[in-house]
GUMAR-332570 format. One record per atom (N, C-alpha, C): residue number from 0; residue in three letters; atom name; y, x, z. Coordinates in Angstrom, 2 decimals. Example, Ala and Ser with C-alpha at 12.3 -4.5 7.8 and 13.67 -1.06 7.14 Angstrom:
! residues 2
R   seq   type   atom        c2        c1        c3
R     0    ALA      N     -5.69     13.19      7.80
R     0    ALA     CA     -4.50     12.30      7.80
R     0    ALA      C     -3.30     13.20      7.80
R     1    SER      N     -2.25     12.85      7.08
R     1    SER     CA     -1.06     13.67      7.14
R     1    SER      C      0.03     12.90      7.87
END
This chain:
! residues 148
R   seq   type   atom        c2        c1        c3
R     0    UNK      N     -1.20      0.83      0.00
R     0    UNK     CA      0.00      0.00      0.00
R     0    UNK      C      1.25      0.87      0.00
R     1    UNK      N      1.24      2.27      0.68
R     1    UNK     CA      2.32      3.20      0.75
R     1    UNK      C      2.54      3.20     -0.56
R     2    UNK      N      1.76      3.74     -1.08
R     2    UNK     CA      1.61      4.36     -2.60
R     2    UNK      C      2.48      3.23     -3.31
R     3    UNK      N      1.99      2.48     -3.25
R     3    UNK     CA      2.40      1.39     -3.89
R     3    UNK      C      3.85      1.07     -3.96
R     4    UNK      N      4.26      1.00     -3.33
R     4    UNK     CA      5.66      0.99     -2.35
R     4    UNK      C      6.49      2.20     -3.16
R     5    UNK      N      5.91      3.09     -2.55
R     5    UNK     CA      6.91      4.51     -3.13
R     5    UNK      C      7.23      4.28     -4.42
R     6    UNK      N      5.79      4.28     -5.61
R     6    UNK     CA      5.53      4.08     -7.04
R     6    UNK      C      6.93      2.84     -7.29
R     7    UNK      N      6.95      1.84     -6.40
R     7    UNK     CA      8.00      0.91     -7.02
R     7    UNK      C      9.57      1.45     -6.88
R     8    UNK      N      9.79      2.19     -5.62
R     8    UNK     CA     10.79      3.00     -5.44
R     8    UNK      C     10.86      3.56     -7.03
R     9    UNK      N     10.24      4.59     -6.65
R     9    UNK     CA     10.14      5.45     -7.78
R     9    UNK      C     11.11      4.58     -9.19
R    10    UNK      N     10.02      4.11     -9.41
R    10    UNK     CA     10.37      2.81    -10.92
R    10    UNK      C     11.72      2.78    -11.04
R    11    UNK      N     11.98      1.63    -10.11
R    11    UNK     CA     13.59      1.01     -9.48
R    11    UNK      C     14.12      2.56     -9.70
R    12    UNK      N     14.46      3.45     -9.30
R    12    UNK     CA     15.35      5.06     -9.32
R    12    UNK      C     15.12      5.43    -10.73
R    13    UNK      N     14.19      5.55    -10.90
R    13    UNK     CA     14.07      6.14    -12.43
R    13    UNK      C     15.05      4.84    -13.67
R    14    UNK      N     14.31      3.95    -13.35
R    14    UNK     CA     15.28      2.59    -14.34
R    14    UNK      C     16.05      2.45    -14.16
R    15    UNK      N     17.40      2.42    -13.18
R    15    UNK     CA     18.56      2.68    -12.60
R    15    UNK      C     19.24      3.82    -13.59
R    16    UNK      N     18.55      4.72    -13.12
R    16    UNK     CA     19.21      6.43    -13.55
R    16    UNK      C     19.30      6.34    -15.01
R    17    UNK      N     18.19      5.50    -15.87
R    17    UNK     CA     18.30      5.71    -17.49
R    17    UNK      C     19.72      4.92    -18.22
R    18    UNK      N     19.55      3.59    -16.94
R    18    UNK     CA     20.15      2.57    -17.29
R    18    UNK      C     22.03      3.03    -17.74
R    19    UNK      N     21.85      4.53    -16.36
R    19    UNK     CA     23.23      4.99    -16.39
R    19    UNK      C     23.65      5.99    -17.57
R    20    UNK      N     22.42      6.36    -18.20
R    20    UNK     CA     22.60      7.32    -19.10
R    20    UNK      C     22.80      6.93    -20.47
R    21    UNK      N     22.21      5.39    -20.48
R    21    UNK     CA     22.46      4.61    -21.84
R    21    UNK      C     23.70      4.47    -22.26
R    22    UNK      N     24.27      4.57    -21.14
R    22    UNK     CA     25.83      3.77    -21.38
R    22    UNK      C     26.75      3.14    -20.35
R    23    UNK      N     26.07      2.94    -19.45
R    23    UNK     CA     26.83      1.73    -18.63
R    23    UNK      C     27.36      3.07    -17.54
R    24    UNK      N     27.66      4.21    -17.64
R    24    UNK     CA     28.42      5.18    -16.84
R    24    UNK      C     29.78      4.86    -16.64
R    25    UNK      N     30.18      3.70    -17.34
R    25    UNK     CA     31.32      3.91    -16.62
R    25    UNK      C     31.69      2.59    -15.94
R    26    UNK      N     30.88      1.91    -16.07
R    26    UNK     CA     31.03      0.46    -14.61
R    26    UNK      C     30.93      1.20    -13.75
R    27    UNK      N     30.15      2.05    -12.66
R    27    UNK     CA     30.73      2.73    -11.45
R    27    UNK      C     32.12      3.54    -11.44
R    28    UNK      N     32.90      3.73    -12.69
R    28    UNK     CA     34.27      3.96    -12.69
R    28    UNK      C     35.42      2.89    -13.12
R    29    UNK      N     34.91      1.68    -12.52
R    29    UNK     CA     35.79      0.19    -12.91
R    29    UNK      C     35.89     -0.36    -14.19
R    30    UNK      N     34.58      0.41    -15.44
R    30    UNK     CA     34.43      0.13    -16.52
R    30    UNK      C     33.63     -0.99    -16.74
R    31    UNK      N     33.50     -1.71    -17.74
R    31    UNK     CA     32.12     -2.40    -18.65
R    31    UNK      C     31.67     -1.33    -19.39
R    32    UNK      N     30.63     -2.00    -20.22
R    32    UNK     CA     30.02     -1.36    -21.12
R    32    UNK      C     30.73     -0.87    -22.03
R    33    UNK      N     31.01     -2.01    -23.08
R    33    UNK     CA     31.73     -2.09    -23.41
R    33    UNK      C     33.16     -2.14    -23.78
R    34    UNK      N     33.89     -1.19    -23.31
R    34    UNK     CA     35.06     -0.92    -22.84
R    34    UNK      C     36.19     -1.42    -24.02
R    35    UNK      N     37.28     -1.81    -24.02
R    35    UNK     CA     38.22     -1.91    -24.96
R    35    UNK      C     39.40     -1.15    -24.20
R    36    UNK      N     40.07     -0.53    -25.00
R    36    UNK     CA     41.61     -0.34    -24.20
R    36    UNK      C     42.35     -1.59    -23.81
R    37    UNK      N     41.88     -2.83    -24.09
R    37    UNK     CA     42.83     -4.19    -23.68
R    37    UNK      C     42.26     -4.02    -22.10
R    38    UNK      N     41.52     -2.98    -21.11
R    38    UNK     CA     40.78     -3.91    -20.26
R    38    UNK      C     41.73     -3.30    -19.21
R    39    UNK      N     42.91     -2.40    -19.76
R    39    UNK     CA     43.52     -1.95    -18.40
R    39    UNK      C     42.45     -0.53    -17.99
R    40    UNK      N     42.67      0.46    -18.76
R    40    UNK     CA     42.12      1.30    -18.83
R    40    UNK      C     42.58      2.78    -18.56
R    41    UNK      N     44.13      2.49    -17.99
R    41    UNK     CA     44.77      3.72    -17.38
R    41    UNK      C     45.79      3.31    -16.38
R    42    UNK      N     46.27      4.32    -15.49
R    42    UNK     CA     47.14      4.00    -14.63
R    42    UNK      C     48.70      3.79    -15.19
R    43    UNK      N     49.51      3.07    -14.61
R    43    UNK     CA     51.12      3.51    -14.66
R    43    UNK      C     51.50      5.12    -14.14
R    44    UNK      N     50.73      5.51    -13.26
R    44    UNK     CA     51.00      6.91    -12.24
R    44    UNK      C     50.51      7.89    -13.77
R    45    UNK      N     49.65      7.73    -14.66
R    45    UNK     CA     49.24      8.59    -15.91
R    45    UNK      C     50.01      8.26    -16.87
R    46    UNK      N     50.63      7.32    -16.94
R    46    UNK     CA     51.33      6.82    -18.34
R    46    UNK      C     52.80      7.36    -17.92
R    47    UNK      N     53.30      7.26    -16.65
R    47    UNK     CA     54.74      7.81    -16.63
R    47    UNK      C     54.55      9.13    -16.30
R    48    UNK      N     53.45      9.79    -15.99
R    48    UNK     CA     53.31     11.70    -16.43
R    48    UNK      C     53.55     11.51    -17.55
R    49    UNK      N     52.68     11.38    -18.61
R    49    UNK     CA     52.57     11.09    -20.00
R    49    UNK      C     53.95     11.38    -20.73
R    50    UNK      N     54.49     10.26    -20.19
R    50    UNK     CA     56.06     10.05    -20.67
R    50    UNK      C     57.15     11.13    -20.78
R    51    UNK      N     56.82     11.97    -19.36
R    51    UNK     CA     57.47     12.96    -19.22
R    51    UNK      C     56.65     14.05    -20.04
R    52    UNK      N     56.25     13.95    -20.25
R    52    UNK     CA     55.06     15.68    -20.99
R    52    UNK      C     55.24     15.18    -22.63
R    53    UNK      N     55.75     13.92    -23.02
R    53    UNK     CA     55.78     13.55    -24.58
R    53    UNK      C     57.25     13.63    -24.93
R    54    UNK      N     58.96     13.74    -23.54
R    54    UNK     CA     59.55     13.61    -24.61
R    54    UNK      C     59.95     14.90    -23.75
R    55    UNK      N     59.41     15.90    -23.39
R    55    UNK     CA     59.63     17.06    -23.16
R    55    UNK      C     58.92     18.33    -24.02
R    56    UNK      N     57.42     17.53    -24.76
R    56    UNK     CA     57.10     18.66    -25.95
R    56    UNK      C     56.51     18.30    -27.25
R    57    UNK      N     56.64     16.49    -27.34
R    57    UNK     CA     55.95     16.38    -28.11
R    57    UNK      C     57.65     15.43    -29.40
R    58    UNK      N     58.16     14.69    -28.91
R    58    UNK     CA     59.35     13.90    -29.27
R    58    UNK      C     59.81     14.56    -30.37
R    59    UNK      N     60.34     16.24    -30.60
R    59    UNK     CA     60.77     16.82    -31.51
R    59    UNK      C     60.34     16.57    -32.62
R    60    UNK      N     59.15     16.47    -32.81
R    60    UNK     CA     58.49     16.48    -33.88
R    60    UNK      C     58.03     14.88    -34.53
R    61    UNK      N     57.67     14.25    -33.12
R    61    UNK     CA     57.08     13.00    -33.33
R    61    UNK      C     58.12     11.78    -33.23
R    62    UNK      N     59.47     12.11    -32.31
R    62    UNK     CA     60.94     11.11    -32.78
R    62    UNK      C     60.11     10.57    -31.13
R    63    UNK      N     61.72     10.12    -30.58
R    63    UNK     CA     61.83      9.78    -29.58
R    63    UNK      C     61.66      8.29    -29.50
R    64    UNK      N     61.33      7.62    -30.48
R    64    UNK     CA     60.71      6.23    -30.68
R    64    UNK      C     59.58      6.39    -31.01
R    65    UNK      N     58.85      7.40    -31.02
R    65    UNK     CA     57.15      7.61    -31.81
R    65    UNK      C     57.01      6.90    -33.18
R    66    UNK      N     57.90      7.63    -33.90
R    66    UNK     CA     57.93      7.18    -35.35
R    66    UNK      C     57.73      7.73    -36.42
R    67    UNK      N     57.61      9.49    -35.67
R    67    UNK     CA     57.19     10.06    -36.33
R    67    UNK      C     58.56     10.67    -37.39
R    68    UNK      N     58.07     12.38    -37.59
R    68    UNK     CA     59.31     12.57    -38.53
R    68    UNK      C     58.64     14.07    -39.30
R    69    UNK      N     58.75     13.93    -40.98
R    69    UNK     CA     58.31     14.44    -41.57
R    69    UNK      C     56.79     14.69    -41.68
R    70    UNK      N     56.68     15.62    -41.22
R    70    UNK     CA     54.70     15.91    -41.28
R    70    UNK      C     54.28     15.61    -39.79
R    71    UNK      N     54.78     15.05    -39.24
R    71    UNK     CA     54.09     14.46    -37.80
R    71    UNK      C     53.96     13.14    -37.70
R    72    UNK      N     53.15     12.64    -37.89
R    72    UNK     CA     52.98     10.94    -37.82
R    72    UNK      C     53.53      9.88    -36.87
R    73    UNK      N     53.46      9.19    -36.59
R    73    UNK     CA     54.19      8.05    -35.95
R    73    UNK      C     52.74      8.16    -35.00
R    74    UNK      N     53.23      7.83    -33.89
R    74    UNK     CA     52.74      7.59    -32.65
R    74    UNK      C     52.69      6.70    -32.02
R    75    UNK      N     53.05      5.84    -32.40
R    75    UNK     CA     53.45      4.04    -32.47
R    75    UNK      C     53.22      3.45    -33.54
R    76    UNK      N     53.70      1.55    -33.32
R    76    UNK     CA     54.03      1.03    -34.43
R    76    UNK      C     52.55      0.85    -35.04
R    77    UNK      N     52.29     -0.15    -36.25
R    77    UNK     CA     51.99     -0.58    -36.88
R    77    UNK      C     50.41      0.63    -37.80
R    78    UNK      N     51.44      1.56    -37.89
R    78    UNK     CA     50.45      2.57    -38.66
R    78    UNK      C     49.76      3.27    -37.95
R    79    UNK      N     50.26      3.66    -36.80
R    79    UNK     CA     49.57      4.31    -35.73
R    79    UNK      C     48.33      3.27    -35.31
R    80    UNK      N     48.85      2.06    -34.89
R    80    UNK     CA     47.51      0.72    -34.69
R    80    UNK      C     46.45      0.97    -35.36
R    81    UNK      N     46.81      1.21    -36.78
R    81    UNK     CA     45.56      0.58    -38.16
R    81    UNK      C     44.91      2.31    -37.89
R    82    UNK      N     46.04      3.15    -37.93
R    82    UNK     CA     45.11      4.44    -38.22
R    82    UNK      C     44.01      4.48    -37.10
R    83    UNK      N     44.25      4.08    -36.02
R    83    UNK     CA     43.10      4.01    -34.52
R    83    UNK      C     42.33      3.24    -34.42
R    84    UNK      N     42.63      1.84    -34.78
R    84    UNK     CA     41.69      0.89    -34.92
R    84    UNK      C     40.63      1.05    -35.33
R    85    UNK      N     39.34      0.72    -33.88
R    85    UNK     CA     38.09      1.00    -33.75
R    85    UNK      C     37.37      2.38    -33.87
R    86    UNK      N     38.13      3.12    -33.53
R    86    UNK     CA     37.61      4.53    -33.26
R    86    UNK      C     38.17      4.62    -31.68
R    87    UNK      N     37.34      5.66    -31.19
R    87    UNK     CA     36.82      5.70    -29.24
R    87    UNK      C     38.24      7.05    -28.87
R    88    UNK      N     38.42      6.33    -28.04
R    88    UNK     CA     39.66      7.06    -27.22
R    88    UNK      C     38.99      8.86    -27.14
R    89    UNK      N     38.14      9.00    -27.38
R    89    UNK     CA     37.18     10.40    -27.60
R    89    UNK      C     38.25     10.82    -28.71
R    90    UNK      N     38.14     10.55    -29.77
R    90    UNK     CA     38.52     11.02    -30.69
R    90    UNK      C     39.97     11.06    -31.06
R    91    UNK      N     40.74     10.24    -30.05
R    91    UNK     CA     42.34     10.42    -30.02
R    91    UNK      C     42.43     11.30    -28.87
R    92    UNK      N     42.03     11.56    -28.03
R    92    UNK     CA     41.98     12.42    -27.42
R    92    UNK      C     41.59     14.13    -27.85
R    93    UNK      N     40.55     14.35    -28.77
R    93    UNK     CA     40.51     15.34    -28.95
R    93    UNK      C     41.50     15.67    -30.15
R    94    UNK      N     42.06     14.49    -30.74
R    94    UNK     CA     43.38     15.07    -31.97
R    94    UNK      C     44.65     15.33    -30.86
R    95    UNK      N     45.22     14.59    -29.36
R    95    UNK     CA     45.94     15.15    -29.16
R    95    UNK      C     45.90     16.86    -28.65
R    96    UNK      N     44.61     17.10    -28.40
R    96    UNK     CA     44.33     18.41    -27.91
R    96    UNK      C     44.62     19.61    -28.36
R    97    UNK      N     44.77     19.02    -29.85
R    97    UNK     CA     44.68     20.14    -31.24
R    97    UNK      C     46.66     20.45    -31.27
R    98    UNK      N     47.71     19.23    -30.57
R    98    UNK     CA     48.83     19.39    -30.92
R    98    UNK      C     49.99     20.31    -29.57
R    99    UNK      N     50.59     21.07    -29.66
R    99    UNK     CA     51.34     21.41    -31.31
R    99    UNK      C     50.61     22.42    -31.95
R   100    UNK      N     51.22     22.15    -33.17
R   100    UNK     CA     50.81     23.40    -34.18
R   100    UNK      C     51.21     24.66    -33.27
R   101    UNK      N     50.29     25.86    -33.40
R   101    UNK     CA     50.85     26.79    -32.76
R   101    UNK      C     49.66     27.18    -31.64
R   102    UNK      N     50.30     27.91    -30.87
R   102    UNK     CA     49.70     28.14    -29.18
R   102    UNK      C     50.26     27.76    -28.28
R   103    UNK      N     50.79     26.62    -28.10
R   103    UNK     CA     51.37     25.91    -27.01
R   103    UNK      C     50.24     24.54    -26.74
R   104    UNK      N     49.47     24.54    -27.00
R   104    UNK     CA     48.71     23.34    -26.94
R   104    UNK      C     48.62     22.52    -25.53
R   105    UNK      N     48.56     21.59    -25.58
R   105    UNK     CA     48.51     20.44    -24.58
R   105    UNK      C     46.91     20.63    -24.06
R   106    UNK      N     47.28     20.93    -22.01
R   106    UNK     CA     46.04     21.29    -21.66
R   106    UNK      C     45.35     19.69    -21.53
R   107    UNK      N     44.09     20.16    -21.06
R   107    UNK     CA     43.36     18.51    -20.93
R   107    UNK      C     43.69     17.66    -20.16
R   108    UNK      N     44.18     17.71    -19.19
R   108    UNK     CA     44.57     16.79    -17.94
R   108    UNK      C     45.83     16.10    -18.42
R   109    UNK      N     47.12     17.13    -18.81
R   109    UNK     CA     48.32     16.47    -20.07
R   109    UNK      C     47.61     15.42    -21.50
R   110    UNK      N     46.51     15.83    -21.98
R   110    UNK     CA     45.99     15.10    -23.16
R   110    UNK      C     45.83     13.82    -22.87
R   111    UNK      N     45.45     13.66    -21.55
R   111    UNK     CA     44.73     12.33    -20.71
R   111    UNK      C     46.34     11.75    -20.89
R   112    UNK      N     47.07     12.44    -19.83
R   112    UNK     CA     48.06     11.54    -19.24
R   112    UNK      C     48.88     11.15    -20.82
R   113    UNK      N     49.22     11.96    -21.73
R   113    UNK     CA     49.71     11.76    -23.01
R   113    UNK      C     48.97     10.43    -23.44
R   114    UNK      N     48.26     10.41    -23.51
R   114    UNK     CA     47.06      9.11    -23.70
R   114    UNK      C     47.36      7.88    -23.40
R   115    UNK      N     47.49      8.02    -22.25
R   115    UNK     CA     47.90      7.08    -21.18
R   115    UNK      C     49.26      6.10    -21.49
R   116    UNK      N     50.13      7.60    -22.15
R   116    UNK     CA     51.65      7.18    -22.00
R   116    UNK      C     51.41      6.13    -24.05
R   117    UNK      N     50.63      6.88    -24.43
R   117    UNK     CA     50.18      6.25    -26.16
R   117    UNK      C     50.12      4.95    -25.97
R   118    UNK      N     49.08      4.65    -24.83
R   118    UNK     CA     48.84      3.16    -24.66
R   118    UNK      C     49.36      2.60    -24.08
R   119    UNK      N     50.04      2.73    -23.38
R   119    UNK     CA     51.54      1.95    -22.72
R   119    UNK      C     52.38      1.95    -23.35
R   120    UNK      N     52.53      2.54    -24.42
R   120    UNK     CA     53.74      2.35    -25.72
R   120    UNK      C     53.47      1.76    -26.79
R   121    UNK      N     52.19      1.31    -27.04
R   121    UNK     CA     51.28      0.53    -27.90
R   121    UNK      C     51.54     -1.10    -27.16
R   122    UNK      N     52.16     -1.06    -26.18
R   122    UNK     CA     51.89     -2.55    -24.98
R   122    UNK      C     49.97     -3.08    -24.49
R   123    UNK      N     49.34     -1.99    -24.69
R   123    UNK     CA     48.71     -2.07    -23.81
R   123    UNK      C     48.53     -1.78    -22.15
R   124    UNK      N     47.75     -2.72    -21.45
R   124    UNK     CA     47.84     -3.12    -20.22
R   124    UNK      C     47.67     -1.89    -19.43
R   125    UNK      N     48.08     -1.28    -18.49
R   125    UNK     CA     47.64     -0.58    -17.80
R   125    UNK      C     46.81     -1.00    -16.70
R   126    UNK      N     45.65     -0.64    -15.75
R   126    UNK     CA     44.78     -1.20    -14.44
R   126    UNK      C     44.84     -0.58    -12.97
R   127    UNK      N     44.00     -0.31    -12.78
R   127    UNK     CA     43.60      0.56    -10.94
R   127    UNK      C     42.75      1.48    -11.45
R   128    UNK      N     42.42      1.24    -12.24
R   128    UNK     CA     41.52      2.61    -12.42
R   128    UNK      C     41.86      3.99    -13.99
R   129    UNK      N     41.94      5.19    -13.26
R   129    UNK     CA     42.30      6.20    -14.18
R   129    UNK      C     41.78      6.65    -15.26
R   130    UNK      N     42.54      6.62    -16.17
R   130    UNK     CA     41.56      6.92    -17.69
R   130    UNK      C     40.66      8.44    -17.28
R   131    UNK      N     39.75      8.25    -17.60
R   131    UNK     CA     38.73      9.34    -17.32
R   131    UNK      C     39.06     10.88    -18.16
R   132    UNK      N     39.04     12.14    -17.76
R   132    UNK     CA     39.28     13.12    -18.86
R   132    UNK      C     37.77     13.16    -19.08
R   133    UNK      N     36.99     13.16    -19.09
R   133    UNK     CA     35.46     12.80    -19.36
R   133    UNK      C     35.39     12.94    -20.83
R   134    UNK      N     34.79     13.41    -21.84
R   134    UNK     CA     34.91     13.09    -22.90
R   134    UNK      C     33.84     12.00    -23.30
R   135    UNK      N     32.38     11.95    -22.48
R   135    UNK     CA     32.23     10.94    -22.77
R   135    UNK      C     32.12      9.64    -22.36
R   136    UNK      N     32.62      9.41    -21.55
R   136    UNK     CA     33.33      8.20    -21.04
R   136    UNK      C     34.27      7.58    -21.56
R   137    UNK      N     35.52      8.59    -22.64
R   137    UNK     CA     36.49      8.28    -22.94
R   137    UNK      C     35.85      7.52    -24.60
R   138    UNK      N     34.82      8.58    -24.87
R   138    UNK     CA     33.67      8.30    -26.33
R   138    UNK      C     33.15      6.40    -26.09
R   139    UNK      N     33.12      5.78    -24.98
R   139    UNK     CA     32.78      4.71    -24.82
R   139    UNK      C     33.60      3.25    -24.70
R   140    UNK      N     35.15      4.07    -24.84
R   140    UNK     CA     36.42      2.93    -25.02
R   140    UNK      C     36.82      3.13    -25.91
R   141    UNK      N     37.14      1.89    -26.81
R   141    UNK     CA     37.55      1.80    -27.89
R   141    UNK      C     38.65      1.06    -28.19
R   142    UNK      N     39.35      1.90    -29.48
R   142    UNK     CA     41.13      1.25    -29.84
R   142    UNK      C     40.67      0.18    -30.46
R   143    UNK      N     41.62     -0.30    -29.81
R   143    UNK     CA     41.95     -1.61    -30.84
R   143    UNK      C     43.44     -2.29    -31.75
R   144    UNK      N     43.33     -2.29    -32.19
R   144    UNK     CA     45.06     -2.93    -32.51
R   144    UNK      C     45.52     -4.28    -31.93
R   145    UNK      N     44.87     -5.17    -31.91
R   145    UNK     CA     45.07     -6.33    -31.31
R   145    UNK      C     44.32     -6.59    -29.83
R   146    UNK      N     44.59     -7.38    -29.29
R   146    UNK     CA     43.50     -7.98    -27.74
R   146    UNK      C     42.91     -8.88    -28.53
R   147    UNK      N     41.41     -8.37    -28.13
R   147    UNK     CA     40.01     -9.43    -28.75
R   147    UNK      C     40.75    -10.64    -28.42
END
């Protein structure tokens, strides 16, 4: 009957643990599965770092309305929406990583909060819980242009 017992332990821990590796890692960080950026997916405390770290190194290039000027794209607005739409905060994240041109690059913890400040300038919601620098956690929320 011990045996028995343990063996179900066992089970239950092992099915748990896979369950977390499938995907659902980030409901123990105030996520769904399924994550959207509509769900309130960063802080105000990351979005107003953000703010400060975008029109202190990024604005020159990108316009102090995120509109973008010459060979730097708009960061806002309409085109910025469509260009993101349905690709995983993973992958806007690792394009802000790459900016600026040069060796001044934006470390990871700034990439996050830059992030942060993207989607609060997009009028998405901010929540209680902090956008993850995780890459794959961040690989599991996805842009959207509109709220489902």
């Amino acid at each position: 009957m011990r045996y028995l017992a343990a063996a179900l332990l066992i089970l239950v821990v092992v099915s748990g643990f896979s369950r977390t590796i499938s995907g659902s890692v980030l409901v123990g960080r105030g996520f769904s599965r399924a994550t959207s950026v509509w769900s309130g997916v960063y802080t105000t405390q990351q979005a107003d770092a953000g703010e400060k770290i975008y029109f202190a190194r990024c604005s020159t290039c990108h316009g102090d309305e995120l509109d973008g000027r010459e060979q730097a794209p708009a960061l806002g607005g309409p085109q910025f929406l469509d260009s993101w739409h349905g690709k995983d905060l993973r992958r806007l994240l690792d394009r802000i990583l790459t900016m600026p041109l040069g060796d001044k690059t934006v470390t990871q913890a700034e990439a996050v909060e830059l992030l942060a400040f993207l989607l609060r300038s997009s009028e998405m919601p901010s929540g209680s819980t902090a956008l993850p620098a995780d890459r794959a956690l961040l690989s599991a929320i996805t842009f959207e242009r509109a709220k489902p």
